[in-house]
MIBA-333678 format. One record per residue (C-alpha): residue number from 0; residue in three letters; x, y, z. Coordinates in steps of 0.5 Angstrom, whole numbers. Layout:
! MIBA-333678
<r NUM; "ala"; <X; Y; Z>>
...
//
This chain:
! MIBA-333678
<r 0; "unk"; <127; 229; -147>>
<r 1; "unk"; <128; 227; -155>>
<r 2; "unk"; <135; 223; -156>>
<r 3; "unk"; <137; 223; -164>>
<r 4; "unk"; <135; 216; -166>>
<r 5; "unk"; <137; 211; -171>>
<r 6; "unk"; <132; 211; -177>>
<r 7; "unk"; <129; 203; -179>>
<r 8; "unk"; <134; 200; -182>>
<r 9; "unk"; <129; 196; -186>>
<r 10; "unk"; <121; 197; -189>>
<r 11; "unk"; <115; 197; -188>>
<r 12; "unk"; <113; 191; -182>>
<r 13; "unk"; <110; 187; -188>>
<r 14; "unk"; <118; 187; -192>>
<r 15; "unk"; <118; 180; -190>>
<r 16; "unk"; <122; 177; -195>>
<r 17; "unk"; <127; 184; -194>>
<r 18; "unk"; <127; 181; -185>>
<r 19; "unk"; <129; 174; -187>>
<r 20; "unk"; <134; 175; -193>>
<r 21; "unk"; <141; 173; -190>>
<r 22; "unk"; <145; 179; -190>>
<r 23; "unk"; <151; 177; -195>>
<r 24; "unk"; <156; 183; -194>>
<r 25; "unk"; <164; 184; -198>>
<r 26; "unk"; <167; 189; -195>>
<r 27; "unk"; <173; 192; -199>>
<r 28; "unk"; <179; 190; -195>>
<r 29; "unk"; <177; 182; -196>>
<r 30; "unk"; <181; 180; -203>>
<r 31; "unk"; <178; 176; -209>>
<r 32; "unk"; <180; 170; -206>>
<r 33; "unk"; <176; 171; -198>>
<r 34; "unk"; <183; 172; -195>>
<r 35; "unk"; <183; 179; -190>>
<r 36; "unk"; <188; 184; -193>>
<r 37; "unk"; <187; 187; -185>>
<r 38; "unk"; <192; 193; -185>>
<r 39; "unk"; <194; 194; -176>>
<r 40; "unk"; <198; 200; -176>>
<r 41; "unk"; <204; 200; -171>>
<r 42; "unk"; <205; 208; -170>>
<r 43; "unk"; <202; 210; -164>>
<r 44; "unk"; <199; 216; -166>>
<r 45; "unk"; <192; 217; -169>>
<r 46; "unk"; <190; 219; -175>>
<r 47; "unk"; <189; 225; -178>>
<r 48; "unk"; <183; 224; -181>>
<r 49; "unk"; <176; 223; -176>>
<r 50; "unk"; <176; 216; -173>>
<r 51; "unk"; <169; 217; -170>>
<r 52; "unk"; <164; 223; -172>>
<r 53; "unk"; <164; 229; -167>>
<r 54; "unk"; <159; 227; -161>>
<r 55; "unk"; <159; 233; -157>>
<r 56; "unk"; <153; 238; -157>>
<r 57; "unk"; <152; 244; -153>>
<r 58; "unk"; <144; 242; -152>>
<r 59; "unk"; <143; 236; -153>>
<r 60; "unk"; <147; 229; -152>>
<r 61; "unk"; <148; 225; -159>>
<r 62; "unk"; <152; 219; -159>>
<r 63; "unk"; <157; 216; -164>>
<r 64; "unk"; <155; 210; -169>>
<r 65; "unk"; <159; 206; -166>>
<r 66; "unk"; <159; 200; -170>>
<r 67; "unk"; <163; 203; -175>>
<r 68; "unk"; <170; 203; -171>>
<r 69; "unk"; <175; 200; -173>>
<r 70; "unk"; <180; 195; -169>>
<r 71; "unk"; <186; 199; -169>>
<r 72; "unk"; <180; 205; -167>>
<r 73; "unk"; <179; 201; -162>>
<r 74; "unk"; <185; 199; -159>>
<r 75; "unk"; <188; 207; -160>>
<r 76; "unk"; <181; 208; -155>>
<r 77; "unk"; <183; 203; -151>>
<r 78; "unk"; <190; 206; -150>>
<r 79; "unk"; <188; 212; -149>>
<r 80; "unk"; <191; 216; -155>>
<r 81; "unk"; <184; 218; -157>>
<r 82; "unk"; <183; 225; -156>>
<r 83; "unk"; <177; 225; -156>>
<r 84; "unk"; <176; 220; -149>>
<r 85; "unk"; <181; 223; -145>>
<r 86; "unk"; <182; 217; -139>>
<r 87; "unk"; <180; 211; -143>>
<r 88; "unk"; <184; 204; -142>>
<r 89; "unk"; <183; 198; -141>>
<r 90; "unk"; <179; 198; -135>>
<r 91; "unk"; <174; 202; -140>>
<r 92; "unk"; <171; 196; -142>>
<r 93; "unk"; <170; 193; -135>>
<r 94; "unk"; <163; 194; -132>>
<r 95; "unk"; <162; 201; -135>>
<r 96; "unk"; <154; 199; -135>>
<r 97; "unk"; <148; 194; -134>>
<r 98; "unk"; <148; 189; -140>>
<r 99; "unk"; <144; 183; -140>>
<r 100; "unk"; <143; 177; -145>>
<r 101; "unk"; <136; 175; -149>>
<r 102; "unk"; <136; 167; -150>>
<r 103; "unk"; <129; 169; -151>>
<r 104; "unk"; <128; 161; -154>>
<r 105; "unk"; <133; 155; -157>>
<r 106; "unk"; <134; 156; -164>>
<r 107; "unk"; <130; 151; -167>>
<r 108; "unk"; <124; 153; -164>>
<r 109; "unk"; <124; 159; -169>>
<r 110; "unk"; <126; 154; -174>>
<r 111; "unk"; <121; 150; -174>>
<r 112; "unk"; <116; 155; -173>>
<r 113; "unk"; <119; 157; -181>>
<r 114; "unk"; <118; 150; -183>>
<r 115; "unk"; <111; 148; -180>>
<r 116; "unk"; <108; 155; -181>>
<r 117; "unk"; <112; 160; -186>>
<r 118; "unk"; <115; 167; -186>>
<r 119; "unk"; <110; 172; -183>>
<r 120; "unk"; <109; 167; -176>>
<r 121; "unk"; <117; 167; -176>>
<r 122; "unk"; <117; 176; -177>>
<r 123; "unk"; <111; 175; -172>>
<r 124; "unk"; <115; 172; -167>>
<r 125; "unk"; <121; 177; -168>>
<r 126; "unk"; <117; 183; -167>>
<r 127; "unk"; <114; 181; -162>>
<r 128; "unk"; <121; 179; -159>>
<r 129; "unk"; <124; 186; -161>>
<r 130; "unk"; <118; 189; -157>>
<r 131; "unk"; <118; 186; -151>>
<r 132; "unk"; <126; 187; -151>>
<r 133; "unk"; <124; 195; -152>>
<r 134; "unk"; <118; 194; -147>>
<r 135; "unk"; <122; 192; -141>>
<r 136; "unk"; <127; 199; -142>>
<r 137; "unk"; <121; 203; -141>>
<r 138; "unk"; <119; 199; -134>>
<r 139; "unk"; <127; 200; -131>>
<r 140; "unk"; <127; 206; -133>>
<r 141; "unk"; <121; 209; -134>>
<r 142; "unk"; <121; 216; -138>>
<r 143; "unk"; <129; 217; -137>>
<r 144; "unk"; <133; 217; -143>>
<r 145; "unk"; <137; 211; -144>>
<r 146; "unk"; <141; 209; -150>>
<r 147; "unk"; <141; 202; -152>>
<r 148; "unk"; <148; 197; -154>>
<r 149; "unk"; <145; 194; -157>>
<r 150; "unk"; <148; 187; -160>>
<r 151; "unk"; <146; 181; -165>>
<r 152; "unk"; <150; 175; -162>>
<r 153; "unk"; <155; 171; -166>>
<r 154; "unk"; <155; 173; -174>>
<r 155; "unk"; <161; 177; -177>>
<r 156; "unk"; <165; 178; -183>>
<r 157; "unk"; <166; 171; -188>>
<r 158; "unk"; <173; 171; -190>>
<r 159; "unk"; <175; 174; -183>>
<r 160; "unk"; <171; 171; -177>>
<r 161; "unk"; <164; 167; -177>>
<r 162; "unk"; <160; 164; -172>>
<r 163; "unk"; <153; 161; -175>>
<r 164; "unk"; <151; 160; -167>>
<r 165; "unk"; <147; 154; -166>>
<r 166; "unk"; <144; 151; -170>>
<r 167; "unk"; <148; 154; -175>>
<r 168; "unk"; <142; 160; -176>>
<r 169; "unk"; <142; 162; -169>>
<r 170; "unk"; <147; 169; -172>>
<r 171; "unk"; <141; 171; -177>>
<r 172; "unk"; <135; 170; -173>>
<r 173; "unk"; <139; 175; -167>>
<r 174; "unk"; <140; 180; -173>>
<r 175; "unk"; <133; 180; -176>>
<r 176; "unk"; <131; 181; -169>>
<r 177; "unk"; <135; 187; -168>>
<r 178; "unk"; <132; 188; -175>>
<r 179; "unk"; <124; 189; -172>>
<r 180; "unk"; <127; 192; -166>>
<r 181; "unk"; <130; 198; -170>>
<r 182; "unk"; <123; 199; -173>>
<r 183; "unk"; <120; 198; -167>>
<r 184; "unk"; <124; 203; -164>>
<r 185; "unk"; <123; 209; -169>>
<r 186; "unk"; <115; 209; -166>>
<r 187; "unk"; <113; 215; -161>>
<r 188; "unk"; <112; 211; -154>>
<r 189; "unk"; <120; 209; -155>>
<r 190; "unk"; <122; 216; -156>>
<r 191; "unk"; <127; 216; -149>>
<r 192; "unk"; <131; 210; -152>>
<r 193; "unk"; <137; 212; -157>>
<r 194; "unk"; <139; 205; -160>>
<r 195; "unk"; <145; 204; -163>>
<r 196; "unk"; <148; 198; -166>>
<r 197; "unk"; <155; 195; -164>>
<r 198; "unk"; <156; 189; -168>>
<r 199; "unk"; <158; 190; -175>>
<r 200; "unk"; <158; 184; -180>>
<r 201; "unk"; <162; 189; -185>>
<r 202; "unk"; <168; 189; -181>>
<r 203; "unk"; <174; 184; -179>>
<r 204; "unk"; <174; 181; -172>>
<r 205; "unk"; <182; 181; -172>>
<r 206; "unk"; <187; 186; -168>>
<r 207; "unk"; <193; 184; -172>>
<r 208; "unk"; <195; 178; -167>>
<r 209; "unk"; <200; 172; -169>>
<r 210; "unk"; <198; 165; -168>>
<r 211; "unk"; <196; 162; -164>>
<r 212; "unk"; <195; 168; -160>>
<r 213; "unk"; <190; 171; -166>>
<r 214; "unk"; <183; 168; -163>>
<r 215; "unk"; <177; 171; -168>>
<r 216; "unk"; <172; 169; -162>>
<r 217; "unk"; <176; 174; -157>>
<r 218; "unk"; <176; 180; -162>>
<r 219; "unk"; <169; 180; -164>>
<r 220; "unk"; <167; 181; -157>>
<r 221; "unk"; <173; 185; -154>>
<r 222; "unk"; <171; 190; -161>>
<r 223; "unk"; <164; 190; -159>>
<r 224; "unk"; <165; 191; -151>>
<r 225; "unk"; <170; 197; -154>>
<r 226; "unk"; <164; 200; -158>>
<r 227; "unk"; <160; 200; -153>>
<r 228; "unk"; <165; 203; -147>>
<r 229; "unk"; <165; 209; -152>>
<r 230; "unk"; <158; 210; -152>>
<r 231; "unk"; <159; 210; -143>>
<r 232; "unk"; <164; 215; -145>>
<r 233; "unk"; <160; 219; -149>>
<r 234; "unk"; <155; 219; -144>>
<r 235; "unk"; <158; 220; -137>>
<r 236; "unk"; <162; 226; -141>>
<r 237; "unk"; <154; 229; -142>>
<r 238; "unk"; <152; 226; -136>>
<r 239; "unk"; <158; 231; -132>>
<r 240; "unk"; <156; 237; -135>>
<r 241; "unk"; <149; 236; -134>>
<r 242; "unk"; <147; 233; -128>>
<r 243; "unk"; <140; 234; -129>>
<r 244; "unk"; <139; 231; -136>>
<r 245; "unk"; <142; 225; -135>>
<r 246; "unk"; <142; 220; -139>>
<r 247; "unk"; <144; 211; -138>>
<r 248; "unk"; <147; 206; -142>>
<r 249; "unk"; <144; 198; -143>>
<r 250; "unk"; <148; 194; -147>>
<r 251; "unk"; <143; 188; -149>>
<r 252; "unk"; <146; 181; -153>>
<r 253; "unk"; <140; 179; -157>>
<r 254; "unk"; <142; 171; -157>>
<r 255; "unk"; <138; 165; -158>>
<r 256; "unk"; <139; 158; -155>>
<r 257; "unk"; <141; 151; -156>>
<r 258; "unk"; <137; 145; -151>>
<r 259; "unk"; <134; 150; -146>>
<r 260; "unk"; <127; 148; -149>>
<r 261; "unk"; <125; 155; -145>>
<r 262; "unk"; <126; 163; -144>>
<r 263; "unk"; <133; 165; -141>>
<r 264; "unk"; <136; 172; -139>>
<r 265; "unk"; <143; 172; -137>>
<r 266; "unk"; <145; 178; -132>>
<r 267; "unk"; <150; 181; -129>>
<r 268; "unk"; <153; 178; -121>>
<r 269; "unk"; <157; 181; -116>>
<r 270; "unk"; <163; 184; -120>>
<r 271; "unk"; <159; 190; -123>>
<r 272; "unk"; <157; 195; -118>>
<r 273; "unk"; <149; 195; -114>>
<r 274; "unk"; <146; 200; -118>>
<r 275; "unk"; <149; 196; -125>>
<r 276; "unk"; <147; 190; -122>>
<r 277; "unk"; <140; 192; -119>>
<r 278; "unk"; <138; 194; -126>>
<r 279; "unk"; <141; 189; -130>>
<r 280; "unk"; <136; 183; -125>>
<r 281; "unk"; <131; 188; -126>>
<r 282; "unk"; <131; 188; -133>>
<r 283; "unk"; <132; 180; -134>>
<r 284; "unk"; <126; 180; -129>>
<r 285; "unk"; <122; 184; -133>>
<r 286; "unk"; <123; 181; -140>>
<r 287; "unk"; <122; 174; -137>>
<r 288; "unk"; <115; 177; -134>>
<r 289; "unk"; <113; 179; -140>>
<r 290; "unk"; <115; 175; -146>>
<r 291; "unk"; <114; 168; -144>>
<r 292; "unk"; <107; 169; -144>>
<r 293; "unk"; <106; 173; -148>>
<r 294; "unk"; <110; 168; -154>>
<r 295; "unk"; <106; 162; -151>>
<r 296; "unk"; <100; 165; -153>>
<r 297; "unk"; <101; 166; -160>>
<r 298; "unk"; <99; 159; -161>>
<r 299; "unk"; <105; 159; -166>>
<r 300; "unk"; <111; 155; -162>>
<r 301; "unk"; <111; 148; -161>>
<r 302; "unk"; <111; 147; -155>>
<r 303; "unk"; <110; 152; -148>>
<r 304; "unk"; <117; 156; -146>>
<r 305; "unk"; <118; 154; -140>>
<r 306; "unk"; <122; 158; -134>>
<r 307; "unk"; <130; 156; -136>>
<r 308; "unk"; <134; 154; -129>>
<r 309; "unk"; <126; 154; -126>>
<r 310; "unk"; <127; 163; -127>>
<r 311; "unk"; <128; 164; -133>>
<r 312; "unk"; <135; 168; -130>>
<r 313; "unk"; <141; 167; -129>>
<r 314; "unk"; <148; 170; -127>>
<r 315; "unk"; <154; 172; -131>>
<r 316; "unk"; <158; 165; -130>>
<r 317; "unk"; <159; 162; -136>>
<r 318; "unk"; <153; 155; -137>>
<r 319; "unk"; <157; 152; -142>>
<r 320; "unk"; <164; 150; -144>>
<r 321; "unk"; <167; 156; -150>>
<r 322; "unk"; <167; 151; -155>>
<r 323; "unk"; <175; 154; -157>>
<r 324; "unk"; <180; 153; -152>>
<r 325; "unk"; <186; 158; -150>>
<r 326; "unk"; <191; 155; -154>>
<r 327; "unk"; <197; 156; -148>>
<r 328; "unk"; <196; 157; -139>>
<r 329; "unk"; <200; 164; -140>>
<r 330; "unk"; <199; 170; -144>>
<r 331; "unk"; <205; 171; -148>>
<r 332; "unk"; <205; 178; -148>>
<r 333; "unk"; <201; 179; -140>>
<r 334; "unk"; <204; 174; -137>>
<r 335; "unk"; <198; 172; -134>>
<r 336; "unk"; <195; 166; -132>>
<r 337; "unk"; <190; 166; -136>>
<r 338; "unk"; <187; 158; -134>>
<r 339; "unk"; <186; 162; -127>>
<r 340; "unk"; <180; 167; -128>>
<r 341; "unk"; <174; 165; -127>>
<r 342; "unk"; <169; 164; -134>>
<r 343; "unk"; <164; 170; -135>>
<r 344; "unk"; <161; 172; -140>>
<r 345; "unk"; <164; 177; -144>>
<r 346; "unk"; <158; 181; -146>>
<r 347; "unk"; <156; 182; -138>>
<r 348; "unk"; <163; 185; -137>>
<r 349; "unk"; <165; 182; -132>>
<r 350; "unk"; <171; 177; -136>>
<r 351; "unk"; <178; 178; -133>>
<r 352; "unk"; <180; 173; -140>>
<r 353; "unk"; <177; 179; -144>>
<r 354; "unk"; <180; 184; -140>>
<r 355; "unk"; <187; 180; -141>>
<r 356; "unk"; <186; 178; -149>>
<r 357; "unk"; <185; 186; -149>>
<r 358; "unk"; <192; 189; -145>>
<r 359; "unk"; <195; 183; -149>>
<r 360; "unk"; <193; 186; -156>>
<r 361; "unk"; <195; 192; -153>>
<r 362; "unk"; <202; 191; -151>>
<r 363; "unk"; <203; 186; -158>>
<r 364; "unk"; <202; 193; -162>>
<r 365; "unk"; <207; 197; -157>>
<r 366; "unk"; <201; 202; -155>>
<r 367; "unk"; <202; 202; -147>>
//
């Protein structure tokens, strides 16, 4: 079954210079002066107008452009208050789907790559990266429809929110490869894949929080969690009505690293179910098992990937120390001992500070 797919985003696969040109976008809520002119509305009731494009289809499952909601979309989706997502909550962004996170080489790799061998073996190793994330959802799900989360690490909107990643380039390189992957997508063999983006550097990661509660790191990946808790609605609401047709949902962080000088995925651990789990070991392994030889045998990188950790795997618990810090142990408006939950990543869906951070913005805006 053909699912709707996002058309390529950018030309041809010779529109090098269109892959690496920074993304520079103004968005019509930033004022002349870069300061965010956010408006959170604090009525509980939706808005008249359509939040999100209409997904149901007697005959065929299509899935909402989910990069366009809003924060206070989100939060009314979060709340339950969104018609169309009846049942939805804060428990909607816990453990709704497998989700891995690509760390396919360190950053400076692909710098150095620019720098000694130019743009078209940058773009080449993007595309090659970009098709063996691809290649790896065929071998967990073989011919099984299966939309794609698909997520570009770090990045944002200046002015609001902007984390460069590391190396201070990290966020361009991530978006150039969801870039080549979008291209890659719209080729017949990936028919059965629907991508569909959940980052968007247009829009302010800011839920209207006070300080020091309005923590810019925590709002960029509870939105995208909340974006892609929607496309698991949409799809379970298919899948309920057509058992036979069903269609999954793989949430994929594209990320590069910093010092690991090999290939990593980060995967999902016990708090996810076994099938959630099950897939989302199946696709770090199978990406691991592909890629690293075959970027090693492009002759372009400056040295050979190496197995991250000795497998090139690893679970949900957090590697590295967040560079922000809680600003306080007790969330103000949850009461809860934020110092107490364990460090997982966000993105794997699996983080009790997330889901804190989450009911906090709730409950801040009188929504539950």
């Amino acid at each position: 079954m053909r699912l709707n797919r996002r058309q390529a985003l950018i030309g041809g696969a010779g529109a090098t210079l269109a892959l690496l040109r920074a993304r520079e976008v103004r968005a019509s809520f930033v004022g002349d002066d870069g300061e965010p002119l956010l408006a959170i509305h604090t009525t509980a009731t939706l808005d008249s107008r359509a939040l999100l494009p209409r997904h149901s289809a007697p005959d065929a499952p299509s899935f909402s452009d989910v990069a366009t909601v809003q924060p206070w979309e989100a939060l009314l989706f979060l709340a339950g208050r969104d018609p169309r997502y009846a049942g939805a909550s804060v428990e909607s962004i816990m453990a709704y789907s497998p989700a891995d996170i690509l760390e396919t080489m360190d950053t400076d790799v692909l710098d150095a790559v620019l720098a000694s061998r130019g743009a078209n073996a940058l773009v080449s190793l993007y595309y090659r990266i970009a098709t063996h994330t691809l290649d790896a959802l065929l071998a967990v799900y073989g011919g099984t429809p299966v939309v794609l989360a698909l997520d570009a690490g770090h990045g944002g909107l200046r002015g609001v929110y902007y984390d460069p990643g590391s190396h201070g380039t990290e966020a361009h390189h991530a978006r150039q490869v969801v870039a080549a992957l979008e291209e890659r997508a719209a080729l017949p063999n990936y028919a059965s894949i629907t991508v569909r983006r959940i980052y968007n550097d247009a829009i302010g990661d800011d839920f209207g929080l006070p300080p020091p509660e309005d923590r810019k790191g925590a709002a960029a990946l509870t939105l995208r969690n909340i974006r892609t808790a929607i496309l698991a609605h949409e799809a379970d609401l298919w899948n309920a009505a057509h058992p036979d047709e069903a269609v999954a949902v793989h949430v994929l962080s594209v990320h590069f690293n910093a010092g690991s000088g090999g290939i990593l995925v980060l995967h999902q651990g016990a708090a996810v179910s076994a099938e959630f789990r099950r897939r989302s070991v199946a696709y770090a392994s199978a990406f691991v098992r592909a890629a690293q030889p075959a970027l090693n045998a492009t002759g372009l990188l400056p040295y050979s990937l190496r197995l991250a950790l000795g497998t090139g795997l690893s679970d949900d618990r957090l590697l590295y120390e967040p560079q922000f810090r809680v600003p306080a142990r007790l969330n103000p408006y949850t009461s809860a001992d934020r110092s107490a939950f364990p460090r997982r990543y966000a993105m794997l869906q699996t983080s009790l500070l997330q889901r804190d951070y989450a009911l906090g913005a709730l409950l801040y805006h009188r929504l539950v």
